[in-house]
C-alpha positions as CSV (number, residue, x, y, z in Angstrom):
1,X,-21.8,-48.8,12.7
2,X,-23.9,-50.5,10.9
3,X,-22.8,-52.4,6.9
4,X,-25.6,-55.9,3.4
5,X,-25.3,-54.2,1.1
6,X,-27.3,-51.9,-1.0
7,X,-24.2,-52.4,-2.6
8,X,-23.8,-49.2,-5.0
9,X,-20.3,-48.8,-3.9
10,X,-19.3,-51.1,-0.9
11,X,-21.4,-53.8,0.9
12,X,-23.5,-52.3,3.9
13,X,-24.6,-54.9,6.5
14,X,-26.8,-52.3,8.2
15,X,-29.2,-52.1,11.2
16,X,-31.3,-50.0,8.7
17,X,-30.4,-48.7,5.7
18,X,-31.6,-46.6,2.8
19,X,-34.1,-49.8,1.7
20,X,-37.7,-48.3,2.0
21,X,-39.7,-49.6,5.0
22,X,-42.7,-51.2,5.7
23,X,-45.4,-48.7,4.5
24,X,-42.9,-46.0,3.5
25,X,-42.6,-45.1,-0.6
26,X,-39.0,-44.7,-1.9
27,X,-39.2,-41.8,-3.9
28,X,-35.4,-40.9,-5.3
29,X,-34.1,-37.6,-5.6
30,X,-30.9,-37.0,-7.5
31,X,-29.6,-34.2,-5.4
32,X,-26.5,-34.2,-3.6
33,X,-27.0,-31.5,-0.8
34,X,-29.4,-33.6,1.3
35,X,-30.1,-33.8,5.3
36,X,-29.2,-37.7,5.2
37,X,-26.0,-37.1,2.9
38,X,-25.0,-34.1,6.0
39,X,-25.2,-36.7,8.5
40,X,-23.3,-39.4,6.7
41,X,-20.7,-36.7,6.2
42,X,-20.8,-36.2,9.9
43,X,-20.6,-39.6,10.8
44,X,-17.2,-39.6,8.0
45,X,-15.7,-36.9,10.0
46,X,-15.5,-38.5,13.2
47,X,-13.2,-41.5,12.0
48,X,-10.4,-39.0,12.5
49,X,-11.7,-37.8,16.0
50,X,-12.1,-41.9,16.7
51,X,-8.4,-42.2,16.0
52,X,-7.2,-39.1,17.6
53,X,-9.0,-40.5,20.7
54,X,-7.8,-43.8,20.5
55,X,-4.0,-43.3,19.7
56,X,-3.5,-39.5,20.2
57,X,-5.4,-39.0,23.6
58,X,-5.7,-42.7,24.2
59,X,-8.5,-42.1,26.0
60,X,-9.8,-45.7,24.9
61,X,-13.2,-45.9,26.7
62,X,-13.9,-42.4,25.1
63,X,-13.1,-44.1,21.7
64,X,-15.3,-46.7,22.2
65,X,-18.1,-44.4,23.5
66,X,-17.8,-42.5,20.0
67,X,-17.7,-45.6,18.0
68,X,-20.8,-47.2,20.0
69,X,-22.4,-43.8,19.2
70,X,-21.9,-44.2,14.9
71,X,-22.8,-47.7,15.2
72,X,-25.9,-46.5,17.2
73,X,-27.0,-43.9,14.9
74,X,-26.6,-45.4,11.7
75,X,-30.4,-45.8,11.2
76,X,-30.5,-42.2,11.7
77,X,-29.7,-41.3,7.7
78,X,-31.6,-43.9,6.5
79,X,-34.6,-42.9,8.9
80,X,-34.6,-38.8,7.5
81,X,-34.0,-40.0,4.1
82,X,-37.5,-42.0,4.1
83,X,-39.4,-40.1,6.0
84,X,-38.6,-36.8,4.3
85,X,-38.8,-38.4,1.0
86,X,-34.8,-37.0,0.4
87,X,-33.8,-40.4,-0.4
88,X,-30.8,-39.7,-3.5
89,X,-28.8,-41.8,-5.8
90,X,-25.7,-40.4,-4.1
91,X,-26.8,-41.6,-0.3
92,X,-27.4,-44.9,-1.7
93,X,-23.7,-45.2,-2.4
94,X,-22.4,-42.7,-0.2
95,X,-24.0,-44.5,3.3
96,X,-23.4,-47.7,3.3
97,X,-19.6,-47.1,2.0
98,X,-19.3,-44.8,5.3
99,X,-20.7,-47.5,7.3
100,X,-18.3,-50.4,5.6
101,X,-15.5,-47.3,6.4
102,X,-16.4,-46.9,9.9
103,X,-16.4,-50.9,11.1
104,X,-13.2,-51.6,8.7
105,X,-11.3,-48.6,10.0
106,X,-12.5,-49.2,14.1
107,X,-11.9,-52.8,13.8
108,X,-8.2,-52.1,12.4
109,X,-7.5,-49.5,14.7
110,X,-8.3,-51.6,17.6
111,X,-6.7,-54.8,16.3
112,X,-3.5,-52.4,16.1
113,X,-4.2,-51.1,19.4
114,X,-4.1,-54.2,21.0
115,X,-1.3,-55.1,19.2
116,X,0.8,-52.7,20.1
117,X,-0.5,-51.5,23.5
118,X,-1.7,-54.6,25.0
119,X,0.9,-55.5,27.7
120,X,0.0,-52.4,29.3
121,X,-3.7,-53.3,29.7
122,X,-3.0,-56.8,29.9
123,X,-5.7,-59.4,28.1
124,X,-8.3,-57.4,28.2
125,X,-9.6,-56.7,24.3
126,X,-10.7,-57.8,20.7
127,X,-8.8,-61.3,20.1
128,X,-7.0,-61.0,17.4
129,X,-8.5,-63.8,15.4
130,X,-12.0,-62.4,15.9
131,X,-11.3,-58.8,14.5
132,X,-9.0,-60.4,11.4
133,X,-12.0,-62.5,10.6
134,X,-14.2,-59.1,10.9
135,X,-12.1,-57.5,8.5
136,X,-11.1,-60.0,6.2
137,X,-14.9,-61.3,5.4
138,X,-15.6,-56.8,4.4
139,X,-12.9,-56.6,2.1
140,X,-13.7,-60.1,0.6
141,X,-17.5,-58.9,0.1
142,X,-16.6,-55.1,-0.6
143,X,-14.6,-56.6,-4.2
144,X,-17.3,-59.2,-4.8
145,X,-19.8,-56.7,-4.5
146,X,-17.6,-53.8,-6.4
147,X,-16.7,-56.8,-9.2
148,X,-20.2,-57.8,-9.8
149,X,-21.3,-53.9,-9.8
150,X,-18.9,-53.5,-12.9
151,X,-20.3,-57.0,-14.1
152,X,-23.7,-55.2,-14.8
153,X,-25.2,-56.9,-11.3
154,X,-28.6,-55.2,-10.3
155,X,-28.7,-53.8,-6.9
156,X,-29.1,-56.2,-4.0
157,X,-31.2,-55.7,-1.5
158,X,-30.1,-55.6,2.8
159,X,-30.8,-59.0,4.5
160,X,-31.6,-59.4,8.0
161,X,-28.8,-61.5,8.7
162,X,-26.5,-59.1,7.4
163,X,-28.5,-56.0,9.5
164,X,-28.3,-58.5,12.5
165,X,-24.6,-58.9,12.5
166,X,-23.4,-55.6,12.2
167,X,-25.7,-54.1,15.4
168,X,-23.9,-57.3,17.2
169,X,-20.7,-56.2,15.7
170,X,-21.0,-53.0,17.0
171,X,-22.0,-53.2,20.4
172,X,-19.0,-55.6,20.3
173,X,-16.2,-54.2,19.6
174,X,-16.7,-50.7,20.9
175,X,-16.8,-52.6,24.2
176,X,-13.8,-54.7,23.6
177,X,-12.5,-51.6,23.2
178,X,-13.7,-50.1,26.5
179,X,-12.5,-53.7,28.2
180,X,-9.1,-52.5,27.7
181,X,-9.2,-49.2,29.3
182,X,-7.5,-49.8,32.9
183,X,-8.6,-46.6,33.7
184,X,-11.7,-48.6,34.3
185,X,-12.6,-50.4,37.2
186,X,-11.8,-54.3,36.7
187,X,-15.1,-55.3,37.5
188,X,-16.4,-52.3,35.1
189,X,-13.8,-53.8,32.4
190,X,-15.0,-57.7,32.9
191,X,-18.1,-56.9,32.5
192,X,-17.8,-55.3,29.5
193,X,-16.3,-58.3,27.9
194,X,-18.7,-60.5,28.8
195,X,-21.4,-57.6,26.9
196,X,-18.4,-57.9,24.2
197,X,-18.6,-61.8,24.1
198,X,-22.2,-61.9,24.3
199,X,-22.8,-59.8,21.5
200,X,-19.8,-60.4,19.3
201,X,-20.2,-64.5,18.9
202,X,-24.3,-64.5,17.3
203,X,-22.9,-61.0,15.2
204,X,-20.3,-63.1,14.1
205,X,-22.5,-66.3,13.1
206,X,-25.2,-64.0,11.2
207,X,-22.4,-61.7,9.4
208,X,-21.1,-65.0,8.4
209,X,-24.4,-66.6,7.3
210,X,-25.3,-63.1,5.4
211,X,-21.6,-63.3,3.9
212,X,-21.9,-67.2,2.5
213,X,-25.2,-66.1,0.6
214,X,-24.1,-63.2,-1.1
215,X,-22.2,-65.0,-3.7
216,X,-25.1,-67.1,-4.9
217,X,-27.8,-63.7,-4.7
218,X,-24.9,-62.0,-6.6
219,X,-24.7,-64.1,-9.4
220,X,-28.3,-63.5,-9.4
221,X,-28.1,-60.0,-9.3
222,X,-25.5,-60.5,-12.2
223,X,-27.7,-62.7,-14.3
224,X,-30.3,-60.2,-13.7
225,X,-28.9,-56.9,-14.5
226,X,-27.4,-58.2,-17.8
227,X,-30.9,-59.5,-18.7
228,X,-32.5,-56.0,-18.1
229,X,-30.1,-53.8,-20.2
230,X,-30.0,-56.4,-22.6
231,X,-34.0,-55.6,-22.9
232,X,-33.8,-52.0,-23.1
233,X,-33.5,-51.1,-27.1
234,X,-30.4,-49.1,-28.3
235,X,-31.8,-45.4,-28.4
């Protein structure tokens, strides 16, 4: 788990996304039936294994083990997509709304977890204030982005800060999460937290810093899209 955006659907603060890199050429494809577009359907398909592990096994440091996974891979589409010039108008929508999917759905799942379960595993766990702020500042930057889309905004291009808060984010919470498995040994578990502290407080700061300069780069983005349909002559 990655998600700033290319913004085609939601916002994507990603570790690496479907931006060309330095030295590679974006050629896009329009085809749907892609390698990159397989393993963002992959990566879809194990939100419900994430919650079945979570709530349904409650094996939590499994849960967190699978979510640290996605997080860790999510350069993985992005990669093929460049490098095997398969680089589609879908998976510029379709990845970075997956990765916005994964951290919005694993935050709330855990927030709930600890919610519900946490006298059992005691303090252990994502604060409550830290993962509503998580999940408040995506849906708040998934309808800016989605508003200033259907504004006629051009397509904004991933910032570090943004890239740099979600890897934080997701080393994070997936060991919040594992914190809270007592199944773990306490020294195991504090240590864990202190990797979730560690890592969660600078994601935090840069998702926060990418988050305050979207709204300026979108009206931008706005400004700028109107002005280049506006020059294209009426066929």
């Amino acid at each position: 788990m990655a998600t700033d955006p290319p913004p085609s659907a939601v916002p994507g603060d990603r570790p690496a996304g479907d931006a060309a890199g330095a030295g590679d050429e974006e050629v896009v494809v329009d085809r749907v039936l892609t390698v990159p577009n397989l393993i963002t359907l992959v990566r879809l398909l194990c939100i419900p294994l994430f919650l079945w592990l979570l709530f349904g096994a409650e094996a939590r440091a499994w849960a967190a083990v699978l979510l640290a996974f996605l997080g860790a891979t999510d350069w993985v589409d992005g990669y093929v997509a460049r490098h095997f010039h398969q680089v589609s108008s879908l998976g510029k929508a379709f990845d970075p709304t997956v990765d916005r999917l994964l951290l919005i759905v694993g935050v709330g799942a855990i927030i709930y977890d600890g919610a519900v379960n946490a006298p059992d595993y005691g303090p252990a766990g994502v604060p409550l204030w830290f993962g509503l702020v998580v999940v408040i500042r995506e849906v708040l930057l998934s309808i800016w982005v989605v508003g200033t889309l259907a504004a006629g905004a051009k397509r904004m291009d991933v910032t570090w800060w943004g890239k740099a808060g979600t890897f934080c984010l997701m080393v994070a919470f997936p060991a919040f999460l594992a914190a809270s498995d007592t199944g773990l040994a306490l020294g195991v578990r504090e240590a864990l937290e202190l990797v979730a502290w560690a890592a969660g407080v600078p994601g935090l700061v840069f998702s926060m810093v990418a988050f305050v300069g979207y709204f300026p780069r979108g009206v931008v983005a706005l400004r700028e899209g109107r002005a280049a349909r506006a020059s294209v002559p009426a066929a």
